[in-house]
C-alpha positions in Angstrom: 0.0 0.0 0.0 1.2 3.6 -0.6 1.1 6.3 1.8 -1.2 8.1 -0.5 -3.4 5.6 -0.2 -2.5 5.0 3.8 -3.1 8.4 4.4 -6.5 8.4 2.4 -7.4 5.4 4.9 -6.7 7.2 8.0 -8.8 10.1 6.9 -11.8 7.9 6.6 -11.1 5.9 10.0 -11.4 9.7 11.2 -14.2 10.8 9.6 -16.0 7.7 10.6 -14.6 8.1 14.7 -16.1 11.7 14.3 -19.9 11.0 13.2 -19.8 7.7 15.7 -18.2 10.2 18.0 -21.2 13.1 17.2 -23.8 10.2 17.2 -23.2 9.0 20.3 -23.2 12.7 21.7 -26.6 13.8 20.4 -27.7 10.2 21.6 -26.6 11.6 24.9 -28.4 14.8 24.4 -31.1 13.3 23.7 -31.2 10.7 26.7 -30.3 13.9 28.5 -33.2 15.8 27.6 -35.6 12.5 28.4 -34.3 12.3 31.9 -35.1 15.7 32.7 -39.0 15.6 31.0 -39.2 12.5 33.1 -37.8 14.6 36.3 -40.3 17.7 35.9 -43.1 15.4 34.7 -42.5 13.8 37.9 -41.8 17.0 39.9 -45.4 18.5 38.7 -47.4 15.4 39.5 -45.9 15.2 42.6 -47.0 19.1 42.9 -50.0 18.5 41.6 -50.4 15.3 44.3 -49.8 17.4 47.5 -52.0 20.3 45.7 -54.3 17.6 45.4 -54.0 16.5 49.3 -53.9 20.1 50.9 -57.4 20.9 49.1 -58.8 17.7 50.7 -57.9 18.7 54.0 -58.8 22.2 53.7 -62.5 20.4 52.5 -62.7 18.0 55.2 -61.7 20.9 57.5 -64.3 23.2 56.4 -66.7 20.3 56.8 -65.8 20.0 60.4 -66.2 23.3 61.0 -69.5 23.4 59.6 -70.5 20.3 61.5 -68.9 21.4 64.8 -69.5 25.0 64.6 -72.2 26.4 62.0 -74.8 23.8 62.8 -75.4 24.1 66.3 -75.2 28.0 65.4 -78.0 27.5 62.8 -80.2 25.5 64.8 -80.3 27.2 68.1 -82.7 30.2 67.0 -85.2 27.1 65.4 -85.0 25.6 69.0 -85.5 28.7 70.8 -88.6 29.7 68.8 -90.3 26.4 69.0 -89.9 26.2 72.7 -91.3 29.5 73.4 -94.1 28.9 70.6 -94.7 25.7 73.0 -95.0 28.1 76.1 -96.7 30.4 74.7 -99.7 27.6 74.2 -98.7 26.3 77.6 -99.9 30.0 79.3 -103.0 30.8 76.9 -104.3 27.5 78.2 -103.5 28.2 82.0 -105.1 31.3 81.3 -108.4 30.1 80.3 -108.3 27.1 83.6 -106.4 28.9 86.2 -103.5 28.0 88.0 -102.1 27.5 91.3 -101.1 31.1 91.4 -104.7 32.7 91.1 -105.5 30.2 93.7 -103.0 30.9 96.2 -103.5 34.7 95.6 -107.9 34.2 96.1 -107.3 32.6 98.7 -104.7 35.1 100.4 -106.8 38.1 99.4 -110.0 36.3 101.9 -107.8 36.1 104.4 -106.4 39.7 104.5 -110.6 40.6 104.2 -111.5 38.2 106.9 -108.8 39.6 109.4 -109.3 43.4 108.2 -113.9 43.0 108.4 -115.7 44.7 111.6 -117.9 42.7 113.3 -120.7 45.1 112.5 -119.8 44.2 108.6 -122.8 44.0 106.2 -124.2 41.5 104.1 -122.7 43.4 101.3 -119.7 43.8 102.8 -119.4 40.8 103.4 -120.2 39.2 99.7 -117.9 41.4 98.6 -114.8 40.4 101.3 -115.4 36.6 101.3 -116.3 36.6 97.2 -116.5 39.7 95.1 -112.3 40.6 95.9 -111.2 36.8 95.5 -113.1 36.6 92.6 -111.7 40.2 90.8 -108.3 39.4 92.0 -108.6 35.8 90.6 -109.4 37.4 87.0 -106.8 39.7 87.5 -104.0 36.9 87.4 -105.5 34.6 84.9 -105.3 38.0 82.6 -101.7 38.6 83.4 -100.9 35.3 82.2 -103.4 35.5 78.8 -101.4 38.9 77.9 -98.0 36.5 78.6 -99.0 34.0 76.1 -100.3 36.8 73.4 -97.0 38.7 73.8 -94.7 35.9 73.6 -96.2 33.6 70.8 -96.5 37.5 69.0 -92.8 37.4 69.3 -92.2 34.1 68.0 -94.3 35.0 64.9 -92.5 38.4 64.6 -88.8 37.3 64.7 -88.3 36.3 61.1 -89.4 39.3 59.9 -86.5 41.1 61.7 -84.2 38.6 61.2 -81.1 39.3 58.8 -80.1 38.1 55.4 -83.2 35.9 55.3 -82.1 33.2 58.4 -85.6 33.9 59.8 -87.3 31.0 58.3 -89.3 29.0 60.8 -90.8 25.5 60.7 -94.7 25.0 60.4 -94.7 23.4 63.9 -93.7 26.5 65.4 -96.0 28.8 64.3 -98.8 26.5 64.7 -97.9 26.6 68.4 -97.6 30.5 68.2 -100.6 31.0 66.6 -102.4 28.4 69.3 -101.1 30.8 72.2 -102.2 33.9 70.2 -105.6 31.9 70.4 -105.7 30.7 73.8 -104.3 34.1 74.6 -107.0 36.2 73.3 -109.8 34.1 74.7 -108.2 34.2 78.3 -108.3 37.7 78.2 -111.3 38.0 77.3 -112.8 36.1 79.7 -110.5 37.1 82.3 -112.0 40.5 81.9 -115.8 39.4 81.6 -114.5 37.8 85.3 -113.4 41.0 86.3 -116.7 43.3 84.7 -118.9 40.4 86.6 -120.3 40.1 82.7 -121.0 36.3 82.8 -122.3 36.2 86.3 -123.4 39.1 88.8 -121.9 39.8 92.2 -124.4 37.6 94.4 -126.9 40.5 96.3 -127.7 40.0 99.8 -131.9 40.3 100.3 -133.4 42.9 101.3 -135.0 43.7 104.5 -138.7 43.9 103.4 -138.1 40.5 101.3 -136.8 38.7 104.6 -139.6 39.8 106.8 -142.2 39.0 104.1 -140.7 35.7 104.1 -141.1 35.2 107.7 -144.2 36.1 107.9 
């Protein structure tokens, strides 16, 4: 072989060394450039993963919070109204059958009429000590307690009106119930005062002196 020919051999063993060379460079490159889609492919769904996590906890959270802390919140002013819709029916209906009250107070105002009578008292007087002021004072409380159950259950019906941003809704059992004590309310009153005005039955009269001796004759 000549060394023209030699050297023409070399130069193509170069060449050839170069583009294997170059090849396996850009192969590198390119293996390179895989890794590190691979890495940030991996990097954002890992993001995306704890992203992911954090808003389930935040959610559960705000579900806790709305279990342990909004609830009770939003049902306390729906237990509050029913229970005083419930006694507001409760004191209509004491109003209209009396209670222990009017009776302990009756019976007190005798008393204080029986200790506080002259001997030398009427038969007027009397009525009127032993009966008539038992009887007026009688009316007196069962009315006190009629105007309880008509302002209360009035309250009760009232409150969503003034409540704010439209919270004031109220269930149909509990203004049923209010709407019973404005009842029962009304109709004690009114017949607490008929009590009072002796409109359903007059103060008993003692008889007169010219009737009794007719009748012993």
């Amino acid at each position: 072989m000549t060394a023209t020919a030699r050297t023409q051999s070399d130069k193509a063993a170069g060449t050839s060394a170069d583009e294997i060379a170059a090849g396996e460079t850009e192969e590198t490159k390119k293996a390179e450039a895989a890794d590190q889609d691979v890495t940030v492919d991996g990097s954002e769904a890992a993001d995306g993963a704890v992203e992911a996590d954090d808003t389930d906890e935040d959610t559960d959270e705000d579900d806790d919070a709305d279990v342990l802390g909004q609830a009770p919140r939003a049902s306390s002013p729906g237990v509050g109204a029913g229970a005083a819709a419930v006694v507001s029916t409760v004191l209509g209906l004491a109003a209209l059958t009396g209670t222990w009250v009017s009776d302990v107070v009756a019976e007190r105002q005798r008393i204080v009429g029986q200790l506080g009578m002259e001997q030398t008292a009427g038969p007027a007087e009397q009525i009127s000590t032993m009966y008539g002021d038992p009887w007026h004072l009688t009316a007196l409380v069962n009315g006190g307690f009629a105007l309880l159950a008509l302002v209360v259950a009035a309250v009760v019906l009232a409150r969503p009106a003034f409540a704010a941003h439209g919270a004031g809704h109220q269930s149909g059992w509990v203004r049923s119930f209010a709407w019973a004590g404005i009842a029962l309310g009304a109709l004690g009153l009114l017949v607490s005062a008929g009590m009072y005005f002796d409109l359903f039955a007059s103060m008993p009269t003692p008889p007169t002196a010219g009737t009794g001796a007719g009748a012993g004759q």
